[in-house]
C-alpha positions as CSV (number, residue, x, y, z in Angstrom):
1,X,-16.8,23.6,-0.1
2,X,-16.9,21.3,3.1
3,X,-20.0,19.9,2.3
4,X,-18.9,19.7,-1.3
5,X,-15.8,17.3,-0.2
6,X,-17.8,15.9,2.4
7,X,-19.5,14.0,-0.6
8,X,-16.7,13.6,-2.4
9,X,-15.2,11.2,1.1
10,X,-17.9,9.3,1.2
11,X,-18.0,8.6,-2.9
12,X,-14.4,8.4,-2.6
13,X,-14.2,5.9,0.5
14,X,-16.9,3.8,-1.0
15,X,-15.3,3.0,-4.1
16,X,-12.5,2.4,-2.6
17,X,-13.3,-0.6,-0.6
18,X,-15.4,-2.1,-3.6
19,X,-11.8,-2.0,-5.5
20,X,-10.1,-3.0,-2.4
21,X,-12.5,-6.2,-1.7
22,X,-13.1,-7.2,-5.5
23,X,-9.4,-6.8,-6.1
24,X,-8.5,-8.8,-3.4
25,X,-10.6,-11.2,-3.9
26,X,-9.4,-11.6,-7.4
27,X,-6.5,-11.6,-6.2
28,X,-6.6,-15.0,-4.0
29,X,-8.7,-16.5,-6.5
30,X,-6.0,-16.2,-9.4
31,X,-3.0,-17.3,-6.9
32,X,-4.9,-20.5,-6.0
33,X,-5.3,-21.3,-9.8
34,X,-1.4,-19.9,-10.0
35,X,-0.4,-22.5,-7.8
36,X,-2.1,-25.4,-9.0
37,X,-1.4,-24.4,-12.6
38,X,2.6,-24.3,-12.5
39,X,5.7,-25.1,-10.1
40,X,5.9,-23.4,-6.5
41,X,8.9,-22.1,-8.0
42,X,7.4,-19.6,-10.7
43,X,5.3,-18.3,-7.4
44,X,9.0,-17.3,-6.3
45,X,10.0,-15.8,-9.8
46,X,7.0,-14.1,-9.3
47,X,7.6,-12.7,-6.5
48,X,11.4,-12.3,-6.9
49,X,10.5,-10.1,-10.0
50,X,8.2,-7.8,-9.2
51,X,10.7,-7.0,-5.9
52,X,13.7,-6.2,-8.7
53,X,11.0,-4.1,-10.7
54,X,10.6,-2.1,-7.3
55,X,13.6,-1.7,-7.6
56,X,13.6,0.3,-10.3
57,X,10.2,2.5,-9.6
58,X,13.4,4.2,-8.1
59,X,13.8,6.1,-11.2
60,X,10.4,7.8,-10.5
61,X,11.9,9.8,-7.6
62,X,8.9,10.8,-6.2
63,X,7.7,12.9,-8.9
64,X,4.4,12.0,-8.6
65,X,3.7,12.8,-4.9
66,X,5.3,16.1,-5.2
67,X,3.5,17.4,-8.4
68,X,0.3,15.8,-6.9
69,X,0.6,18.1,-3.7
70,X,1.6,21.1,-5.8
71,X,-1.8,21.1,-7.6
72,X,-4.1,21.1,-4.5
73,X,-4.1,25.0,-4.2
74,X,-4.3,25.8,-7.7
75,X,-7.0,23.4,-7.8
76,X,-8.8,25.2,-4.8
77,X,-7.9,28.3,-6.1
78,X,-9.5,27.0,-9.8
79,X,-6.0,28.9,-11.1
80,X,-6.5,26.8,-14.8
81,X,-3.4,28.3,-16.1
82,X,-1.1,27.4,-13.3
83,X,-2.7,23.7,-13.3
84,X,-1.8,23.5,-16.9
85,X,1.9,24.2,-16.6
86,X,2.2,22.1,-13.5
87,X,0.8,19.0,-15.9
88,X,2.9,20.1,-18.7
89,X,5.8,19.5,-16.5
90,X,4.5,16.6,-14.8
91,X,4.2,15.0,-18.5
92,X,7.5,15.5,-19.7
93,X,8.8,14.2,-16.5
94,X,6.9,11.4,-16.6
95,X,7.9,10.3,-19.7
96,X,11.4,10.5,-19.1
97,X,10.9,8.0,-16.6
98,X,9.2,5.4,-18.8
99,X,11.5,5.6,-20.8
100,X,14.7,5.2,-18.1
101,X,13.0,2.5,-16.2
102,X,12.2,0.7,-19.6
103,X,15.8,1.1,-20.6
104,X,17.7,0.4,-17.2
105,X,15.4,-2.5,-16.7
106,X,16.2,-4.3,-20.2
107,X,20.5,-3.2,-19.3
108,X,20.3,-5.1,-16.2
109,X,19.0,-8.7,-17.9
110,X,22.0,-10.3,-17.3
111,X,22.3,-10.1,-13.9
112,X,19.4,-11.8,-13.0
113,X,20.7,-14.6,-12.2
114,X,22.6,-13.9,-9.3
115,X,19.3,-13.1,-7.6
116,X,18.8,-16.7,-7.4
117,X,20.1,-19.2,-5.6
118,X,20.0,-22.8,-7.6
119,X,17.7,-21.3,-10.2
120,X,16.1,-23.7,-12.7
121,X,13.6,-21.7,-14.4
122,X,14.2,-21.4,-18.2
123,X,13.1,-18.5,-20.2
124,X,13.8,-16.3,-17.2
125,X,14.6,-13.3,-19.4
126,X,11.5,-13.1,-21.0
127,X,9.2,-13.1,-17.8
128,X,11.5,-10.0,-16.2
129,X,11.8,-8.2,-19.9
130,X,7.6,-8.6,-19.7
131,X,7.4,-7.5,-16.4
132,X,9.9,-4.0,-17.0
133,X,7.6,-3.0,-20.3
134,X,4.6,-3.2,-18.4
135,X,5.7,-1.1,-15.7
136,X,7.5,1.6,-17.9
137,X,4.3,2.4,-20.1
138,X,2.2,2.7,-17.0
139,X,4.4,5.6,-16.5
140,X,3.3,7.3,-20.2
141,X,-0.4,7.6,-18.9
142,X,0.2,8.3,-15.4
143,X,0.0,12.0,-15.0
144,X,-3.6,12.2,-16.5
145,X,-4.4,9.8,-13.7
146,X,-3.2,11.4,-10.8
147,X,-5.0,14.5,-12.3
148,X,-8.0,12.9,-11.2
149,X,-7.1,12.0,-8.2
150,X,-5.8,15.9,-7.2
151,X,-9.4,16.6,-8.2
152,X,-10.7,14.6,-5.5
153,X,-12.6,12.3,-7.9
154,X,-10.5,8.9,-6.7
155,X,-13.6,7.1,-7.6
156,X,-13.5,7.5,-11.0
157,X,-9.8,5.7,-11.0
158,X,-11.0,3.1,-8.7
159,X,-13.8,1.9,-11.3
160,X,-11.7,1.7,-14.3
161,X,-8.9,-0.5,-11.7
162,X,-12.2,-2.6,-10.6
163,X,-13.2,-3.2,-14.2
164,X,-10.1,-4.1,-15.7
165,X,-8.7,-6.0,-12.7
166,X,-12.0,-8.5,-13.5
167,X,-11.0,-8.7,-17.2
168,X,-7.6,-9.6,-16.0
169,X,-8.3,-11.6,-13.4
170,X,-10.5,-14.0,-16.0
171,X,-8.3,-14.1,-19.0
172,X,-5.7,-15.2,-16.4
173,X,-7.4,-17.8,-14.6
174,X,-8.6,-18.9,-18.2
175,X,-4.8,-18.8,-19.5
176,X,-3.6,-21.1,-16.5
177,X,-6.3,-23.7,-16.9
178,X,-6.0,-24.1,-20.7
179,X,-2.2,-23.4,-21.0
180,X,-0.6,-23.5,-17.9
181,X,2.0,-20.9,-19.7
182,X,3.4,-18.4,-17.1
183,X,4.5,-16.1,-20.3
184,X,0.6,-15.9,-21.4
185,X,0.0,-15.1,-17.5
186,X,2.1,-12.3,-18.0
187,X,1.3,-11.1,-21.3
188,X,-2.0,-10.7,-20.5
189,X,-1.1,-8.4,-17.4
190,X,0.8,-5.9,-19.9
191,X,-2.1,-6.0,-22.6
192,X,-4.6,-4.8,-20.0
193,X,-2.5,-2.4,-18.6
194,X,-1.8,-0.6,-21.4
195,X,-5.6,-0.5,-22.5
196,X,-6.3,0.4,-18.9
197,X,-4.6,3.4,-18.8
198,X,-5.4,4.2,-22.3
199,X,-8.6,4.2,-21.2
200,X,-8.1,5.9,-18.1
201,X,-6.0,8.8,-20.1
202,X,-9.7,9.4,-22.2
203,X,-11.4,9.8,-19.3
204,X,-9.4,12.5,-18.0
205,X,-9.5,14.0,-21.5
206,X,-13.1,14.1,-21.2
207,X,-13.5,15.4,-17.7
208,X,-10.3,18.3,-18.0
209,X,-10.4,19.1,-21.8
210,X,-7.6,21.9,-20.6
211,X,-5.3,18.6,-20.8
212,X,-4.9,18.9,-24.5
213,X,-3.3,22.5,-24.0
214,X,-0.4,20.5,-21.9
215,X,3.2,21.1,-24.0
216,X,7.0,22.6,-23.4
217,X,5.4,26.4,-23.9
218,X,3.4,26.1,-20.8
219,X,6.2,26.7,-17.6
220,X,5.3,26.8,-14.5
221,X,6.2,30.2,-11.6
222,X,9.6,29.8,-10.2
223,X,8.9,29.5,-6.4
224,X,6.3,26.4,-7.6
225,X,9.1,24.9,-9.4
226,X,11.5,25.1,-6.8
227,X,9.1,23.9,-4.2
228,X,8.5,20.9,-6.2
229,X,12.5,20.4,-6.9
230,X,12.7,20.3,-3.1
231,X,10.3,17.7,-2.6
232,X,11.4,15.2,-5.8
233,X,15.0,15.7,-3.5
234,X,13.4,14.8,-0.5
235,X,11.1,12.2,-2.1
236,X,14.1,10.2,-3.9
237,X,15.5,9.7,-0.6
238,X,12.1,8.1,1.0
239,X,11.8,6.2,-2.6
240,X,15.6,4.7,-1.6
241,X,14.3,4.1,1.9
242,X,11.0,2.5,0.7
243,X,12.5,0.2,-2.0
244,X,15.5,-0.9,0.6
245,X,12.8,-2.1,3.1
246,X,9.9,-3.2,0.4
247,X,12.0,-5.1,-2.1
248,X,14.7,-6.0,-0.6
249,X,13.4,-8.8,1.5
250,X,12.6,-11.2,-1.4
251,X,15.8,-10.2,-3.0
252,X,17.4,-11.4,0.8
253,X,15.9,-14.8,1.1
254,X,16.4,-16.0,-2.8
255,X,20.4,-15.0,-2.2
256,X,20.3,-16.9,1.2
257,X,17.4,-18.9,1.6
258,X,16.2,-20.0,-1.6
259,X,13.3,-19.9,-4.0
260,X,11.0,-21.9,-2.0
261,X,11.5,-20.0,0.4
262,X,10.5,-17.1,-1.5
263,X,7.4,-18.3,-2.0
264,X,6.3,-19.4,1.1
265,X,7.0,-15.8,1.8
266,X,5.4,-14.3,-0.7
267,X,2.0,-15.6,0.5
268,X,1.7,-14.2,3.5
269,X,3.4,-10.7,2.2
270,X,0.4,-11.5,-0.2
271,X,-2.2,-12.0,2.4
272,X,-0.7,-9.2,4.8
273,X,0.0,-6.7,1.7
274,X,-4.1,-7.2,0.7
275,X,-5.0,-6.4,3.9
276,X,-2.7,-3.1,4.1
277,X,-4.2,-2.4,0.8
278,X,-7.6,-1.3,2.9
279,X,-5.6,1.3,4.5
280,X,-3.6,2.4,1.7
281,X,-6.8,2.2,-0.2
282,X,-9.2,3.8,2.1
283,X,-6.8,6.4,3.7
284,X,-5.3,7.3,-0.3
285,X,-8.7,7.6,-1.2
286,X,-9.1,10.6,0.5
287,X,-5.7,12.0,0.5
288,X,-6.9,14.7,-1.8
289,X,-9.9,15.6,0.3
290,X,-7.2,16.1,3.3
291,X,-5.1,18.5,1.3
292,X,-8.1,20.4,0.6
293,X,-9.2,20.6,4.9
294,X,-5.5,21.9,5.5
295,X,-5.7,24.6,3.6
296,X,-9.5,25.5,4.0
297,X,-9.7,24.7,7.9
298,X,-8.4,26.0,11.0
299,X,-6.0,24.6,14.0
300,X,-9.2,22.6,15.9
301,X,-10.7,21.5,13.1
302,X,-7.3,19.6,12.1
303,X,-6.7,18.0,15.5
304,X,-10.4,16.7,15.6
305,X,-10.5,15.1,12.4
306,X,-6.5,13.7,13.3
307,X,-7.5,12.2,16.1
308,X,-11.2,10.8,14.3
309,X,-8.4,9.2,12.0
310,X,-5.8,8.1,14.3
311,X,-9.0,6.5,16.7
312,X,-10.0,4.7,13.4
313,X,-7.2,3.1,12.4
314,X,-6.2,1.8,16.3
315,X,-9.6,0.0,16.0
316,X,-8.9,-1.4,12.8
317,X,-5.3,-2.5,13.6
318,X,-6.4,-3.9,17.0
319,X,-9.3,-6.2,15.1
320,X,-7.6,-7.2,11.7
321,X,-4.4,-7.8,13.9
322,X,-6.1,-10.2,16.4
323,X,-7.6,-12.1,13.2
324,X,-4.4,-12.5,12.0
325,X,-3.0,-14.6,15.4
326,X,-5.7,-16.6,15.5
327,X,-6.5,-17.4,11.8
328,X,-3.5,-16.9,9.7
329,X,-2.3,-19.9,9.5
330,X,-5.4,-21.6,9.1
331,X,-6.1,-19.1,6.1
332,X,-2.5,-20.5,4.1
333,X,-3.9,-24.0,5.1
334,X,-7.3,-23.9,4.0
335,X,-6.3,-21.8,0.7
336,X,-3.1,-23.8,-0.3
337,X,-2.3,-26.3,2.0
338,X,0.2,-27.6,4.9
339,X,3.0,-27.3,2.9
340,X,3.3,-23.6,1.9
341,X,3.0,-22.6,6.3
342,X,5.4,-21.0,8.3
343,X,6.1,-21.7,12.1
344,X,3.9,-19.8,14.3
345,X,6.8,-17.7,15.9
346,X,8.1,-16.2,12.1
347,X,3.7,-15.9,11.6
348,X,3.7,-13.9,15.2
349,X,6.4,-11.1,14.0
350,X,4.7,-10.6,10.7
351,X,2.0,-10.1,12.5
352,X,3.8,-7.9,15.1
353,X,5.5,-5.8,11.5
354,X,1.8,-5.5,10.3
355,X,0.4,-3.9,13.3
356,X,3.4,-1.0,13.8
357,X,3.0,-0.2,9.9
358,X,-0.7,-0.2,10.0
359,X,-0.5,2.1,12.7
360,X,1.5,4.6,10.6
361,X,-1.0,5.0,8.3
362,X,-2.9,8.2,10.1
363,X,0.4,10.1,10.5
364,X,1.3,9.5,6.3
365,X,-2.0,10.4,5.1
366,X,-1.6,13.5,7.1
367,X,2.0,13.9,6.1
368,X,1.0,13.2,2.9
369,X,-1.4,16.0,2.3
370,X,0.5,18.2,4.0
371,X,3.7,18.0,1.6
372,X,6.1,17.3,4.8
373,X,8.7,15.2,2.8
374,X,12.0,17.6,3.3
375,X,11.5,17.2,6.7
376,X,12.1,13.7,7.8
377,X,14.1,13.1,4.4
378,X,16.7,10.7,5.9
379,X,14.3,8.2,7.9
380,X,13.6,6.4,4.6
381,X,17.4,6.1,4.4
382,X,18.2,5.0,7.8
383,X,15.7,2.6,8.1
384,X,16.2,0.9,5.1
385,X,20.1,0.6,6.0
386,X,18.9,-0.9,9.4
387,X,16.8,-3.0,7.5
388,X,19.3,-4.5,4.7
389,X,22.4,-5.2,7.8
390,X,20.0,-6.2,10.2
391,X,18.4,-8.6,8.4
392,X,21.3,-10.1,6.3
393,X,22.8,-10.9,9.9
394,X,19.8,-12.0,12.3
395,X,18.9,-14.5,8.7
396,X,22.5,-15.9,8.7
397,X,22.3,-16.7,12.6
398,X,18.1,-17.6,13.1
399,X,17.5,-18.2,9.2
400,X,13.9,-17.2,7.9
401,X,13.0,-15.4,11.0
402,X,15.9,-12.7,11.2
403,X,13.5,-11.1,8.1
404,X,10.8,-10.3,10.1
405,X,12.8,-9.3,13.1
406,X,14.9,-7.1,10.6
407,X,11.6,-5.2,9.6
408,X,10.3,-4.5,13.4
409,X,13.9,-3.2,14.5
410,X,14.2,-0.7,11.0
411,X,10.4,0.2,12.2
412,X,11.0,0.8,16.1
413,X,14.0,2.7,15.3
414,X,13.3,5.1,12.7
415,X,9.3,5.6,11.2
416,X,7.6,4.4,14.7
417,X,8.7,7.9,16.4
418,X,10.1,10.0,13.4
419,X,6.7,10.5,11.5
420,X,4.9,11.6,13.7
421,X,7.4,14.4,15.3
422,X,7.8,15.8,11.7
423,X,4.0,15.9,11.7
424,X,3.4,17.7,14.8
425,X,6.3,20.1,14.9
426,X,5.5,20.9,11.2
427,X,1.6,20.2,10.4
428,X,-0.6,19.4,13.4
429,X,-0.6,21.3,16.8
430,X,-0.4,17.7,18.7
431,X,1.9,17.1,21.4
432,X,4.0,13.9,21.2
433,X,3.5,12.6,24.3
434,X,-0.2,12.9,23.8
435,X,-0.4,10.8,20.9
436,X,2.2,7.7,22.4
437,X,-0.4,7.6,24.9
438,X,-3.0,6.8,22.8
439,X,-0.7,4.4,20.9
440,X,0.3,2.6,24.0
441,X,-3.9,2.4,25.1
442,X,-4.9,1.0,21.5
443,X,-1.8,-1.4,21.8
444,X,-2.7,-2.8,25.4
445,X,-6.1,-3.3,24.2
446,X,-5.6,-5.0,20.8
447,X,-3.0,-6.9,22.3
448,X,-5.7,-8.4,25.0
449,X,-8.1,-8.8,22.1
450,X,-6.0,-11.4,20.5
451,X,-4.9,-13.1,23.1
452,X,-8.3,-13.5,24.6
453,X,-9.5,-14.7,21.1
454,X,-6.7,-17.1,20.4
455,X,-7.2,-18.8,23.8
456,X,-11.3,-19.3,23.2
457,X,-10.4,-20.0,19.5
458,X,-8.1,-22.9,20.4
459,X,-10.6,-24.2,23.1
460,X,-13.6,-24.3,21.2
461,X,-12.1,-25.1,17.3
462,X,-9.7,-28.3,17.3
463,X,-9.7,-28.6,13.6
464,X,-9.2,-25.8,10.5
465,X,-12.4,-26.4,8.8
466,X,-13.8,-23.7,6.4
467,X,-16.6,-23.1,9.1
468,X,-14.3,-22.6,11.7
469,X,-12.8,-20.7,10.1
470,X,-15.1,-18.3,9.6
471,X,-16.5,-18.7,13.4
472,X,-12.9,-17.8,14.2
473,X,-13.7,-14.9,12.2
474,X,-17.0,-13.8,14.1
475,X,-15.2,-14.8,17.0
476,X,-12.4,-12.1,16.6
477,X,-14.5,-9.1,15.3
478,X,-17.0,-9.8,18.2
479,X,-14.4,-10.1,21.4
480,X,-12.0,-6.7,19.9
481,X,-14.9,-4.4,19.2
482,X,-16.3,-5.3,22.5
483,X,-13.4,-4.6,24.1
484,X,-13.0,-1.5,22.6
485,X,-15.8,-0.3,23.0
486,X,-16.1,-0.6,26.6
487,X,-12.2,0.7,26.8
488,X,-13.1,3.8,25.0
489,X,-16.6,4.4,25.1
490,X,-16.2,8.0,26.6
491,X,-14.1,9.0,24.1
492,X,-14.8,11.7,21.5
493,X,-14.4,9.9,18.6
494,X,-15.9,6.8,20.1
495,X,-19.0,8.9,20.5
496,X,-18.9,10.5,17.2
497,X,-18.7,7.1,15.4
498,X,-21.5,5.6,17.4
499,X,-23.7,8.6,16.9
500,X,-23.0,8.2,12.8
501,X,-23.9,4.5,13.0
502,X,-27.0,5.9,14.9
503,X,-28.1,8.1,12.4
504,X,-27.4,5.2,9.6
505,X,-29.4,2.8,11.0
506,X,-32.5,5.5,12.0
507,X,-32.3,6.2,8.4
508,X,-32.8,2.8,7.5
């Protein structure tokens, strides 16, 4: 079985970041036609909208991630008949919540307006009624989906993302050039999702005929049920939590700020949020596969492939964190322009926000897999609360920068330490202390890195160039990894890594 999901990692990891880069990429490329296509202030409805539709993903509750983890050991244990009632139930539930979200999203209409502050956007109603439909259908497919994914076959969902995310991505750029309609922009997106996941659905039809045996007559064992009510109780508080600190920062800034400032915003969240996608990507990829080592593999083999994890992601942070110091400004300059930048000290606690949720990532995917949601149930809630009142207060005394400062302090105060004490008191066999320390050396280093590439940057490039930029880019990679490496090249995992990349290029 190890070597089994061995294969099934790398398959899994690979197609992930060929959906993470095309998507991306994609991604950028439609936004620079969006905004040279239609008024900055549809990039803030944009934005504004898809924060009040997060909103109300709140009616999901978590039902995914809990009936997601309750299938890994019936899936181990190949126990068909339990699998089938689990999906019978994570059908019905699932469509109960299209329809609510579809429902509470159209009853809320006509409050959209006091969202936004001097709001001169006509046919507002139309663009949000778009945007609920396509998120509430999503919800009629989903369960075959995460079937999939439970199976450890992430890949296979990743392709059909990549392929329709190119369809979309063309129509749209194709729609904006010709029409310059922001209601065909959208109508495109719900066409495609719905034959997406159509799609999608067939595929899982195909690969788990058992699906079609999925009705009311099949119920699942009492102690399964109740540990999945116990997580959708624990989950709907970290979906409150989550929703408070993701959507509730556009919502903040069109009250107070304004639109514009909205969508100044929402291109760095854009830029920042791709880049957090290779994580979430990457590390979701393989969530499955982590599930399945918890329950197959012993205490050592757990802390070893933690720490492999944890060592990972501090290099990552420390080299995609110094980029962003040096070069992400000259990234919103070169791709839209002077006018849509920040000032460098708002850019520099973005930055600072990026890094501490980056860093989180190892102790979620681990949380994740292990089902540990009762147990830090009201972080979610407390953070988001120190989110929403810090925020609202630091914005009305510094303006645009309290937001960022809101999110470090919710951060700092409640997920920074709190995740990873559930984890280790509950999953892993790590002590605390051990794992701050580590934290503290991958800080002290990354932090060098970019301040040793920001001062050679700003010495040798005087101008934002394309070219220089992408020197910058070389230039950042190139100073953190050898810093790293010479930081921690006695290290375990340092040595494991190298001796991989060893065998990879002997191969070749």
């Amino acid at each position: 079985m190890g070597k089994n999901r061995s294969i099934l990692v790398q398959k899994n990891l690979i197609y992930a970041l060929l959906f993470y880069i095309s998507s991306n990429l994609l991604k950028f490329i439609v936004r620079f036609f969006f905004v040279k296509s239609l008024p900055v202030e549809f990039l803030g409805v944009n934005g504004l909208l898809s924060n009040v539709l997060a909103l109300l993903s709140f009616a999901e509750l978590g039902i995914g991630q809990a009936i997601v983890f309750s299938l890994y050991k019936p899936i181990a244990d190949d126990n068909k008949k339990t699998i089938i009632a689990i999906m019978s139930l994570y059908k019905k539930l699932y469509n109960i919540v299209g329809f609510l979200i579809i429902v509470c999203g159209l009853a809320i209409t006509p409050c959209l307006d006091w969202f936004i502050k001097d709001s001169q956007i006509e046919e507002l109603n139309i663009y949000y009624i778009i945007f609920v439909i396509n998120m509430g259908v999503s919800y009629f497919f989903a369960y075959k989906r995460d079937l999939i994914i439970a199976y450890q076959k992430q890949y296979i969902n990743n392709e059909y993302k990549m392929i329709f995310q190119v369809i979309l991505s063309v129509l749209q750029i194709i729609a904006l050039i010709l029409f310059e309609s922001y209601f065909v922009y959208l109508f495109l997106m719900l066409v495609i999702t719905v034959i997406e996941n159509y799609c999608v659905g067939r595929k899982a039809e195909k690969l788990f005929p058992f699906l079609q045996k999925c009705n009311a007559n099949n119920i699942v064992l009492y102690e399964i049920k109740q540990g999945i009510i116990k997580n959708i109780k624990a989950l709907i508080m970290h979906r409150i939590g989550t929703i408070f600190v993701t959507a509730s920062p556009n919502l903040i800034i069109s009250k107070f700020i304004g639109l514009k400032a909205v969508a100044l915003y929402s291109n760095y969240f854009m830029v920042l949020f791709a880049v957090n996608n290779f994580a979430v990507n990457m590390f979701g990829a393989i969530t499955a596969n982590i599930g399945n080592l918890l329950i197959e593999e012993g205490k050592k083999e757990k802390i070893k492939i933690f720490k492999l994890v944890q060592f990972v992601i501090g290099l990552q942070s420390a080299v995609i964190c110094s980029g962003f110091y040096v070069l992400l400004n000259p990234l919103i300059k070169l791709w839209l322009g002077q006018d849509f930048l920040f000032d460098n000290n708002i850019v520099t606690l973005l930055i600072i926000n990026f890094y501490l949720n980056y860093m989180r990532r190892g102790v979620l995917v681990f949380r994740e897999a292990s089902g540990l949601y009762w147990q830090d149930r009201f972080k979610p809630i407390a953070e988001g609360l120190i989110f929403v009142v810090s925020a609202v207060v630091l914005q009305s005394k510094t303006g645009m920068i309290g937001i960022p400062m809101g999110l470090i302090l919710s951060t700092i105060f409640t997920s920074f330490w709190v995740e990873p004490y559930v984890l280790f008191n509950n999953g892993i066999d790590i002590k605390l202390k051990d794992y701050f320390i580590d934290y503290f050396k991958f800080t002290v280093v990354a932090l060098l890195a970019a301040v040793l590439s920001k001062v050679l940057y700003s010495n040798l490039f005087d101008k934002v160039t394309l070219l220089n930029f992408i020197a910058g880019m070389v230039l950042c990679v190139v100073i953190t990894l050898s810093l790293w490496f010479a930081v921690f090249k006695n290290r375990q995992e340092c040595r494991y890594l190298l001796n991989k990349l060893m065998l990879k290029m002997a191969k070749k």
